[in-house]
C-alpha positions in Angstrom: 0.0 0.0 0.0 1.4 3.7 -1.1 0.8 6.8 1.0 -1.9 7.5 -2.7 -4.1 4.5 -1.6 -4.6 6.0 2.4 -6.5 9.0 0.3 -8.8 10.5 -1.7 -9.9 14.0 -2.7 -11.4 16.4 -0.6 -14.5 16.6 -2.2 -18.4 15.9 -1.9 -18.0 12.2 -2.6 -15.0 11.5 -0.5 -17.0 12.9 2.7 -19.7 10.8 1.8 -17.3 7.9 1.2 -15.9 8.5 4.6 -19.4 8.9 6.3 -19.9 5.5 4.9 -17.0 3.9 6.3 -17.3 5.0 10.0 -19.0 2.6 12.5 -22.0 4.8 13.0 -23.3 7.7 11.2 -22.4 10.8 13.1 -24.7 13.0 14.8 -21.8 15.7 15.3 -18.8 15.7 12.4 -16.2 18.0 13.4 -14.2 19.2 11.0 -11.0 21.0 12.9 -8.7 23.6 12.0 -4.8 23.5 12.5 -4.8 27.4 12.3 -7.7 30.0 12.5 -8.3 31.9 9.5 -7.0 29.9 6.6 -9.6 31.0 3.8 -8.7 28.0 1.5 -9.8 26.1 4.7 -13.1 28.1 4.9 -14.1 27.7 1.5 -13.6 23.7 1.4 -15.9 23.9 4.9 -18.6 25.6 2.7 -18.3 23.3 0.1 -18.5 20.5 2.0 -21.1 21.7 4.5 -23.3 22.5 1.2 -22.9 18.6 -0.3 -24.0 17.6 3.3 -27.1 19.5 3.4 -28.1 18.4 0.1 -26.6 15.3 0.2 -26.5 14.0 3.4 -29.5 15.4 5.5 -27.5 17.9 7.7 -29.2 20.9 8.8 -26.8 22.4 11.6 -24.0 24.0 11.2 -21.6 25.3 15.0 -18.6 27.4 15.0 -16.1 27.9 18.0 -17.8 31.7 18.1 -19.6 33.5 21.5 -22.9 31.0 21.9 -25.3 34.1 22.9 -24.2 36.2 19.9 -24.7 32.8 17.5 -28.7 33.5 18.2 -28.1 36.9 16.0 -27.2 34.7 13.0 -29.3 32.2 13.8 -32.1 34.5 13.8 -31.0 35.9 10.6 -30.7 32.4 8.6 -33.8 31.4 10.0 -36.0 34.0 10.2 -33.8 36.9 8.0 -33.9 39.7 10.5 -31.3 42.2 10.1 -28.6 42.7 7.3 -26.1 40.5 6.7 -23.3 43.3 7.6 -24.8 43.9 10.9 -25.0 39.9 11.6 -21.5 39.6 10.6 -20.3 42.3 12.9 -22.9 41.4 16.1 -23.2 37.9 15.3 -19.6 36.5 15.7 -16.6 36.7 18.7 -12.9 36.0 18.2 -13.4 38.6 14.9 -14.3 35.4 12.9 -17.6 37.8 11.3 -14.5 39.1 9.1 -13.8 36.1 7.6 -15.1 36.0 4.1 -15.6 32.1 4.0 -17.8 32.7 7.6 -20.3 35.8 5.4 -20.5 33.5 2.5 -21.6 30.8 4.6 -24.3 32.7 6.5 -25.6 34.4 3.3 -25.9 30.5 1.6 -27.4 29.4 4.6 -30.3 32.2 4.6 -30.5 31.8 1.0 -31.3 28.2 1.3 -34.0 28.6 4.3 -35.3 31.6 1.9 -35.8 29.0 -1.4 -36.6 25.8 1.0 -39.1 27.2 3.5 -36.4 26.7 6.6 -34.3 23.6 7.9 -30.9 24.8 8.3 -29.8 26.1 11.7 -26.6 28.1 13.1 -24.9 27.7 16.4 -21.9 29.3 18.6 -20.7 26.9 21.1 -18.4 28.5 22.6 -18.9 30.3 26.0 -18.5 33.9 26.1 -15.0 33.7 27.3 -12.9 36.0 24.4 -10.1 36.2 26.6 -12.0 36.8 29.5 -15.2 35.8 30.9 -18.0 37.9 29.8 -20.8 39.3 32.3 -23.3 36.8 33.2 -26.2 39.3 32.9 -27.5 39.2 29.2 -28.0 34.7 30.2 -29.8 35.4 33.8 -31.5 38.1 32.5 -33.2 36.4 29.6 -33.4 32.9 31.3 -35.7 34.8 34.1 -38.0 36.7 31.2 -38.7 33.3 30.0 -40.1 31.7 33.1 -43.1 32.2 34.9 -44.2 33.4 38.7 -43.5 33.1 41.2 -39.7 33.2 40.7 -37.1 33.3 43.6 -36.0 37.2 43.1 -37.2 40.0 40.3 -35.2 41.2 37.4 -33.9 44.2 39.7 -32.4 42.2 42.1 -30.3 40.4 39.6 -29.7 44.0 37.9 -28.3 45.2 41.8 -26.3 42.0 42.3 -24.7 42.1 39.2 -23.6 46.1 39.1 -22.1 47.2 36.2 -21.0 45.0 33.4 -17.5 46.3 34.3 -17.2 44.6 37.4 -17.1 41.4 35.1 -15.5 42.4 32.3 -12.5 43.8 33.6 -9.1 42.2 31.7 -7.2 42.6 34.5 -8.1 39.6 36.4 -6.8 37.5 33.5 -3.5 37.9 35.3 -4.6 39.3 38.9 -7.2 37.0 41.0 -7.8 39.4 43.1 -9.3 41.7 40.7 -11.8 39.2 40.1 -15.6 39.5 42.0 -15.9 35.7 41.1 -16.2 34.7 44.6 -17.9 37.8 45.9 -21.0 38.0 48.1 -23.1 39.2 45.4 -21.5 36.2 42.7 -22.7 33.8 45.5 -25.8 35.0 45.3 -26.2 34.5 41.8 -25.2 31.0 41.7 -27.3 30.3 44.2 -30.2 32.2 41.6 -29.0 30.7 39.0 -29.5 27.2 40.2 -33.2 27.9 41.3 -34.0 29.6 37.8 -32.3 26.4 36.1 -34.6 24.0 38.1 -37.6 25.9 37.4 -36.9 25.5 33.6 -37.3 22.1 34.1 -40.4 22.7 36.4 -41.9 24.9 33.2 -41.2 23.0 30.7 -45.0 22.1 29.1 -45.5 25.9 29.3 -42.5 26.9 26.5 -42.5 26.6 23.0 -39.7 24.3 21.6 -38.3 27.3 20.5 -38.2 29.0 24.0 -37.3 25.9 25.8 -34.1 25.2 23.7 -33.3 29.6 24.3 -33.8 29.2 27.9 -31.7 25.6 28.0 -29.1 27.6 26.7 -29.3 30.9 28.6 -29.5 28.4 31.7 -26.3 26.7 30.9 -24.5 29.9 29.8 -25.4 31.8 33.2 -24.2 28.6 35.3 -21.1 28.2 33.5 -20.2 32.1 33.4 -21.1 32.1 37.1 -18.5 28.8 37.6 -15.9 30.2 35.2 -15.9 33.8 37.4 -15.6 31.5 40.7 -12.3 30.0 39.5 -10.8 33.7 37.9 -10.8 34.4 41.7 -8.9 31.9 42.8 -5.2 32.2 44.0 -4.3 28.0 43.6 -2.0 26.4 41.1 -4.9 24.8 39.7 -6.1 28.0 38.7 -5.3 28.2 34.7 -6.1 24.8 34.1 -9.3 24.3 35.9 -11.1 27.6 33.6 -9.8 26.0 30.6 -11.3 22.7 31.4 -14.4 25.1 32.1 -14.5 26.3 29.0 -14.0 22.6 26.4 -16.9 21.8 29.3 -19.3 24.4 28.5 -18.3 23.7 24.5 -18.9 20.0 25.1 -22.5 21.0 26.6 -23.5 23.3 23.8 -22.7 20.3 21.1 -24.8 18.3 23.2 -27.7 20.4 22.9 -26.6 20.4 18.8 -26.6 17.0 18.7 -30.3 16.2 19.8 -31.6 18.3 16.5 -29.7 15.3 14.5 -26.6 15.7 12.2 -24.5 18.7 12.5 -21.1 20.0 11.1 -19.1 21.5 14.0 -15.9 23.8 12.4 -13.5 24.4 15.3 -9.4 24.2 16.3 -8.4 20.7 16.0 -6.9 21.2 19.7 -10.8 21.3 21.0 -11.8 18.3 18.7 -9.0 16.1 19.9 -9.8 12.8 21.9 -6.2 12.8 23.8 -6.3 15.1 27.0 -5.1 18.6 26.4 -1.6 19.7 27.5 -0.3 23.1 28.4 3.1 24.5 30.0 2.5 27.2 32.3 5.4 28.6 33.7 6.8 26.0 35.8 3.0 24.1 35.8 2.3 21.1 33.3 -2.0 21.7 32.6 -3.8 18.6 31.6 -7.8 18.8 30.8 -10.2 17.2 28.9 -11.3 18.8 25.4 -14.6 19.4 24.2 -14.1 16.7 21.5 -13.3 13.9 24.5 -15.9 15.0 26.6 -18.4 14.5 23.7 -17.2 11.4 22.3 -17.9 10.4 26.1 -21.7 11.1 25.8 -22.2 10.0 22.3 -19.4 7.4 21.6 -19.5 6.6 17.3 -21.9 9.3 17.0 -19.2 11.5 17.3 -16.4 11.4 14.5 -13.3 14.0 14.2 -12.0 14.7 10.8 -8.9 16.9 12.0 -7.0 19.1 9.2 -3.8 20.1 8.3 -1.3 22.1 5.6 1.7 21.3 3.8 3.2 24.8 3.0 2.1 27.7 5.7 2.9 30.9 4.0 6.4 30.4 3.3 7.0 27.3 5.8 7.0 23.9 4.2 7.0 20.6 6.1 10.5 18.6 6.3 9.5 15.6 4.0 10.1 13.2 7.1 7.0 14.7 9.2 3.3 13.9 8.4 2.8 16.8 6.4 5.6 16.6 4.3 4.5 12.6 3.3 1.1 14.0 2.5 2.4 16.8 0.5 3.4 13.9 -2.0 0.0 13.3 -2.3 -1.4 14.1 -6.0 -4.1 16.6 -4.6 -4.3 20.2 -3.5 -7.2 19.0 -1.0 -7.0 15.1 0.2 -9.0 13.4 2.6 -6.7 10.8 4.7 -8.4 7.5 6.3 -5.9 7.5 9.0 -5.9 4.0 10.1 -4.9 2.9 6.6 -2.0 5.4 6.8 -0.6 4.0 9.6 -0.3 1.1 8.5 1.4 2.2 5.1 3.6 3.9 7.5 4.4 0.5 9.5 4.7 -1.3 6.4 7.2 1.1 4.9 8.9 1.0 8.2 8.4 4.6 8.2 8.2 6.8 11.6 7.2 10.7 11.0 8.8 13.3 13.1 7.1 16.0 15.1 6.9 19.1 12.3 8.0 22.4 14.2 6.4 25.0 12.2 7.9 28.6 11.9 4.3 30.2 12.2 3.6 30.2 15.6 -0.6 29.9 15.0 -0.3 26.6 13.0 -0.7 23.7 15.6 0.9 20.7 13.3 0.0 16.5 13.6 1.2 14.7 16.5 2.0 11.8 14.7 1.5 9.6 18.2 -2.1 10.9 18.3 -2.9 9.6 14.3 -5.0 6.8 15.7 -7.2 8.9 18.1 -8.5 11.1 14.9 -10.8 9.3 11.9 -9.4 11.1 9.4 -7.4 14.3 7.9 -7.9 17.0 6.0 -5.0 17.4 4.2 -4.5 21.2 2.2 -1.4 21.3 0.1 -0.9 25.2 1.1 -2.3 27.8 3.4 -1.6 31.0 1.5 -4.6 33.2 2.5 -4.1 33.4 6.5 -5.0 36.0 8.3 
């Protein structure tokens, strides 16, 4: 067997190829990135996302982007309210609403709910944690105009226990606990809210619309996770750093969940929050270990979840040593391959060949672990990454 024989184009029929091969069909296919904002990258996604809609019976598509301000685009591809540029600029965190793949995407997807009377669906699943955790107010705030009387407190006592937004917002308890009102009085008190408002949401359900119930689900899980994720930017232990990055894959992990239930979704993220292999991190003199979204998933929904990760020969100007997995695939007689990774390995075996770790000069580009080939089900492999940004 020849490195050729472990692939096939990238295309519309080798996803559906693959689909076909796994144990189980999917309920969530992620398709991971190896660097944000590759727009060769982005335009295969769309591409493929369209061929699975049409071909396939997918009608979700989730994007590592804020979860709350996903509900503007989702309201837009649904429903078309706004304009496209304002969705783009409200609609998106981590400045992915600049990304020209991510506008073409939203505008295909209203365009199809336009011509087909509805179906397809948009989703953030990340928390809204750009850097720093985000106030919990817009979540408790909407999760309590949902529900019904009586309630434990009224919408001004939340509005007095949670202040101004800056209290919350403020950057400098990235680096300084003590800056942080995580593990305030007041913060107490809104856990302690939160959690009675949560468990009335269950108590209400019959009452809510589908629509509502799946909004309030989410504002409930958003306002419990902000309120957890505050808790530990307060705290002075070594486990600080690594406990709020578990947080977040956690609060990813239950956003895909909710995903999931509508049936088969394509979920567009860093390959580093799809992995199945723990997540490591150096931290000064600290080695950080947690469990990625992708893990925790594939812990709930076991073949139902499958991980196509990606990666790139030539990175701008870097190109792969021909001994590392990207420089083997780069032999490969297509610009965009699809690589069944269990049949590569053992090409590899048989040729008696072991890759070395590729240490890339761009800093952003997160290449293959060759030890970790046989915890991903395939790869997206992209001959170059020119358009980066």
């Amino acid at each position: 067997m020849n490195i050729k024989d472990t692939a096939r184009p990238f295309d519309g029929a080798g996803v559906s190829a693959f689909l076909r091969s796994l144990p189980a069909e999917p309920l969530l296919l992620g398709l991971g990135e190896a660097r944000h904002f590759v727009g060769e990258l982005g335009e295969a996604r769309n591409e493929i996302f369209r061929h699975l809609v049409e071909h396939e019976g997918y009608r979700s598509f989730a994007i590592e982007s804020d979860c709350l301000m996903g509900l503007v685009v989702d309201d837009y591809v649904t429903t078309g309210a706004g304009t496209l540029d304002d969705v783009m600029e409200r609609g998106f965190s981590h400045n992915f609403g600049t990304s020209p793949a991510n506008r073409e995407l939203v505008r295909w997807m209203r365009a199809y709910n336009e011509e087909h009377g509805g179906g397809l669906r948009f989703f953030g699943f990340d928390g809204p944690l750009e850097y720093w955790a985000a106030s919990p107010r817009q979540a408790l705030t909407a999760l309590h105009a949902l529900l019904d009387g009586p309630l434990p407190c009224t919408v001004e006592t939340l509005d007095a226990l949670l202040g101004p937004d800056e209290r919350w917002t403020n950057e400098a308890t990235v680096m300084d606990p003590s800056q942080s009102i995580g593990r305030s009085a007041d913060a107490q008190r809104l856990r302690l809210l939160a959690d009675d408002l949560v468990a009335l949401l269950d108590t209400q359900a019959p009452r809510l619309s589908a629509h509502d119930r799946e909004r309030a689900a989410l504002y409930g899980r958003t306002a419990v996770g902000l309120l957890r994720y505050h808790s530990w930017m307060a705290d002075t232990s070594p486990a600080r750093i690594g406990r709020l990055s578990a947080l977040r894959d956690a609060m990813m992990a239950a956003n895909l969940r909710a995903v999931a239930e509508r049936g088969p979704a394509l979920v567009f993220t860093h390959n580093l929050h799809l992995q199945r292999n723990k997540s490591l991190m150096s931290f000064g003199d600290q080695r950080l270990e947690w469990w990625s979204a992708g893990s925790i998933t594939e812990a709930h929904l076991g073949a139902r979840y499958a991980f196509l990760a990606s990666a790139f020969g030539t990175v701008g100007d870097d190109t792969p040593p021909p001994d590392t997995v990207e420089g083997i695939l780069s032999t490969l007689p297509w610009d965009r391959a699809l690589v069944d990774t269990r049949r590569l390995a053992e090409a590899l075996a048989k040729a008696a060949m072991e890759p070395a770790p590729r240490v890339s000069h761009d800093f952003a580009y997160f290449p293959l672990d060759p030890a970790q080939l046989d915890l991903v089900d395939g790869v997206v492999f992209l001959r170059q990454a020119v358009r980066l940004g």
